[in-house]
C-alpha positions in Angstrom: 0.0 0.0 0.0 2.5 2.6 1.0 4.5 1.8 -2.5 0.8 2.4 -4.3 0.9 5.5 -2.3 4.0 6.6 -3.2 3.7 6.4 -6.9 0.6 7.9 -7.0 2.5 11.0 -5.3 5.0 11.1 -7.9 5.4 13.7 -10.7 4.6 12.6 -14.3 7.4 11.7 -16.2 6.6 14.5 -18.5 3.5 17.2 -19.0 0.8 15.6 -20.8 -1.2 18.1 -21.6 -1.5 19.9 -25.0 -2.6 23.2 -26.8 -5.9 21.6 -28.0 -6.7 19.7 -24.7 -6.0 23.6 -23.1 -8.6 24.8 -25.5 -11.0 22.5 -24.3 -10.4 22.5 -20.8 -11.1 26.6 -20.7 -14.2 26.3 -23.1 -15.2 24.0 -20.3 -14.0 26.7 -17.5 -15.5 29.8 -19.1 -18.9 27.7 -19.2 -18.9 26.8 -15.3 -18.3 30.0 -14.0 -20.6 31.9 -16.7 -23.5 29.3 -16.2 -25.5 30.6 -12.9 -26.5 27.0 -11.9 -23.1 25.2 -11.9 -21.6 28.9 -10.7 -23.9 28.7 -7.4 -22.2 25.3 -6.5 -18.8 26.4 -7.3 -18.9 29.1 -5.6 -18.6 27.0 -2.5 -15.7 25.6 -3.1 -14.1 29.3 -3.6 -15.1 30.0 -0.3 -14.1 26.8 0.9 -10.6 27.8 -0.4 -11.1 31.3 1.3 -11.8 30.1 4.7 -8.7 28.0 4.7 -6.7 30.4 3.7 -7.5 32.0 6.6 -7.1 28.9 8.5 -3.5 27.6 7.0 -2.0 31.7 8.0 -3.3 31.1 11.3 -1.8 28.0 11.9 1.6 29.0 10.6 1.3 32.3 12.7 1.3 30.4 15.7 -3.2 30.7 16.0 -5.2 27.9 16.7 -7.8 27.3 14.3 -10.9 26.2 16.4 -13.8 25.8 13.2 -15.2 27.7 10.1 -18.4 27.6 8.6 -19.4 28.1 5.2 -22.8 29.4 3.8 -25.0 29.1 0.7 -24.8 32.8 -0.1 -21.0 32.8 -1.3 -20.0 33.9 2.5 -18.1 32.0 5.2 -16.4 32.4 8.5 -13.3 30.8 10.1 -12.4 31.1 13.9 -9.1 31.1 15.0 -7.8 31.5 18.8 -4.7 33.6 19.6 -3.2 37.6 20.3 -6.2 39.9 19.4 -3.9 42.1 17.5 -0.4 41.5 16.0 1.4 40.3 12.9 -0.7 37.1 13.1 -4.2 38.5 13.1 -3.0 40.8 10.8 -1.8 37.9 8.3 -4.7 35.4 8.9 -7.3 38.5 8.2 -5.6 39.0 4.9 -4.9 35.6 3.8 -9.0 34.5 2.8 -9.5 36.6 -0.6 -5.7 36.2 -2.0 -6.1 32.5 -1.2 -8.6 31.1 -4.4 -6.3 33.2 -6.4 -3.0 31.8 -5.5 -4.0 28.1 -5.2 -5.3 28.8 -8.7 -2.6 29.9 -9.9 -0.2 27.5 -8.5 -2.4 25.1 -10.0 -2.2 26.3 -13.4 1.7 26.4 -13.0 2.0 22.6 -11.7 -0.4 21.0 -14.1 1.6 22.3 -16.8 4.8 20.8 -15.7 3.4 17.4 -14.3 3.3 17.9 -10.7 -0.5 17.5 -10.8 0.0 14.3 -8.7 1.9 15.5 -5.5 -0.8 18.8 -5.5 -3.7 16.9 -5.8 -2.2 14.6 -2.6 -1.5 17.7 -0.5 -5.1 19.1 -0.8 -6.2 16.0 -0.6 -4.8 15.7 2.8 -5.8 19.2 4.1 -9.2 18.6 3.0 -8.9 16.3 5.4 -7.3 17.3 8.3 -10.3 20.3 8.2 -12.8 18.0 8.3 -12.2 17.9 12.0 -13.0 21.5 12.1 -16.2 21.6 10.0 -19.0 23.4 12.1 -21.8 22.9 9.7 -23.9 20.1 8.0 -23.3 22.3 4.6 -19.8 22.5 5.0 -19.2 19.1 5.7 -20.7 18.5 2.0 -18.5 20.5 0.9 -15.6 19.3 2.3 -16.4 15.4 2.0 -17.7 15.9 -2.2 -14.9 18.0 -3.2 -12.5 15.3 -1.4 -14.4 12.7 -2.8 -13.4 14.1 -6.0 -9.9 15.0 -5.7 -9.5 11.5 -4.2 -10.9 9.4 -7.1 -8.9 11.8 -9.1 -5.6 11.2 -7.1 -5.9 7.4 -6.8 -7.2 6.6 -10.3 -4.5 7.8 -11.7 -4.4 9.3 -15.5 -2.1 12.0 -15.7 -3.3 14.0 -18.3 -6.8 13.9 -16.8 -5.3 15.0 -13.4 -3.5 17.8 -15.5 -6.7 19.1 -17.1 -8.6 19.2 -13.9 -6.0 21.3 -12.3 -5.6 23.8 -15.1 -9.7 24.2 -15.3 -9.9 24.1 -11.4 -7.4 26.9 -11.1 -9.0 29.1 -14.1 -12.3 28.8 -12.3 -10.3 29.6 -8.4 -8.7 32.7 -10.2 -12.3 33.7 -11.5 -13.8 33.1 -8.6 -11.5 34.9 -6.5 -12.2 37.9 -8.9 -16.1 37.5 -8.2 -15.4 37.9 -4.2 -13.7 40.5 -4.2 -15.8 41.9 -6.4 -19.1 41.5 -4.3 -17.2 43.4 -1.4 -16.4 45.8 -3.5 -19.7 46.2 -4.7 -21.8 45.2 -1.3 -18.8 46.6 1.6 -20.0 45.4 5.2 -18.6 46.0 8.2 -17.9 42.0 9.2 -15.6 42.2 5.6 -12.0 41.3 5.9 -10.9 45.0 4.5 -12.7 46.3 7.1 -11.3 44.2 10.0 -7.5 44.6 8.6 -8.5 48.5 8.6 -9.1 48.2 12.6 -6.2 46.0 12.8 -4.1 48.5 11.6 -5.2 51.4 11.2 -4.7 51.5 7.4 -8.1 52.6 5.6 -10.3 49.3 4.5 -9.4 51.3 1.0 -6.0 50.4 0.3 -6.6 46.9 1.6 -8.5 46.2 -1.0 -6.2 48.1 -3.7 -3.4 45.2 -2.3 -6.0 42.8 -2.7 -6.9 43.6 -6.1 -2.5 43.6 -6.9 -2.4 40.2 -5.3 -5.2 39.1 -8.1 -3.6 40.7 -10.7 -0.2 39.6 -10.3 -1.4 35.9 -10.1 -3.6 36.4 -13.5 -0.6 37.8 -15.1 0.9 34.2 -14.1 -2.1 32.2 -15.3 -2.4 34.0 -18.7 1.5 33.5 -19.1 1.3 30.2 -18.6 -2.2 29.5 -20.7 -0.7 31.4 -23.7 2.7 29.4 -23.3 0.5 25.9 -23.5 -1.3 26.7 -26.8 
């Protein structure tokens, strides 16, 4: 078993995935996150990505993450234990909206060089360590369908399939992460993460967002590199 393991965690010996399969696999992309009924359902997962971005910052702060909740209107909250002010809380209240966008773009990066294995093993096994932390009968759903997935996906091993995935699931993370931050900028509250990072800091809820938006943009610059370089 532990062999079986192992070579399922290895890189492919080479990328497997070509211009015309990259064609397909954004077609496909475009259509989820433009479609309202698969978008509502997707949308989860986004957050699901948000809230442990918050969680994983917290963790390597030196927090303790205690439980997060995800809900069906795109919104979500994680609780983590520790200083009420301070380099950490400052780190974990930034980390959720960057998060969708960075683990997208990583994504698209490693499925173009064939490192879609060891990824998909890694979230794999975060998904699972949150389970523990799952405060709600929707987000366990969550959680349990979208490791269901990325399990078959890791065990039954194809490695262009597992390539494709990633490079779709990362186009639709980086949208997604644009759609967020664009319903805070559209609908600002005063439970948003701008806003607590402005009394944090003191640094207007403003030019929190103007880093979030360079954060986005920086890591679409990456994804459209890398897209253009496939086909």
């Amino acid at each position: 078993m532990l062999e079986e393991i192992l070579r399922r965690l290895a890189p492919a010996a080479a990328p497997d995935l070509t211009g015309a399969g990259a064609l397909v696999v954004l077609a496909l992309a475009a259509v989820l996150v433009g479609w309202w009924p698969a978008w509502r359902v997707l949308r989860l997962v986004v957050t699901l990505v948000h809230e442990l971005g918050h969680a994983v910052v917290a963790v390597l702060s030196g927090r303790r993450f205690t439980g997060f909740v995800l809900r069906s209107d795109m919104s979500g909250h994680a609780v983590t234990v520790g200083p009420a002010r301070g380099p950490g809380a400052v780190a974990t209240a930034w980390a959720g909206y960057p998060a969708p966008a960075l683990l997208g773009a990583l994504a698209v990066w490693v499925s173009a060089r064939g490192w879609a294995a060891p990824l998909l093993g890694l979230l794999l096994l975060g998904l699972l360590v949150s389970l523990v932390r799952v405060r709600s009968g929707l987000t366990a759903l969550v959680v349990l369908t979208s490791g269901a997935g990325l399990a078959a996906l890791w065990w039954w091993r194809d490695d262009a399939l597992q390539q494709q995935v990633l490079l779709g699931a990362g186009v639709v993370l980086l949208v997604g992460a644009w759609r967020h931050l664009g319903a805070v900028l559209s609908r600002p509250s005063p439970g948003s993460d701008p806003d607590e990072l402005a009394r944090l800091t003191g640094v207007p809820a403003g030019l929190w967002l103007a880093g979030f938006v360079l954060v986005l943009a920086a890591a679409s610059w990456l994804v459209v590199a890398e897209v253009l370089a496939l086909l």
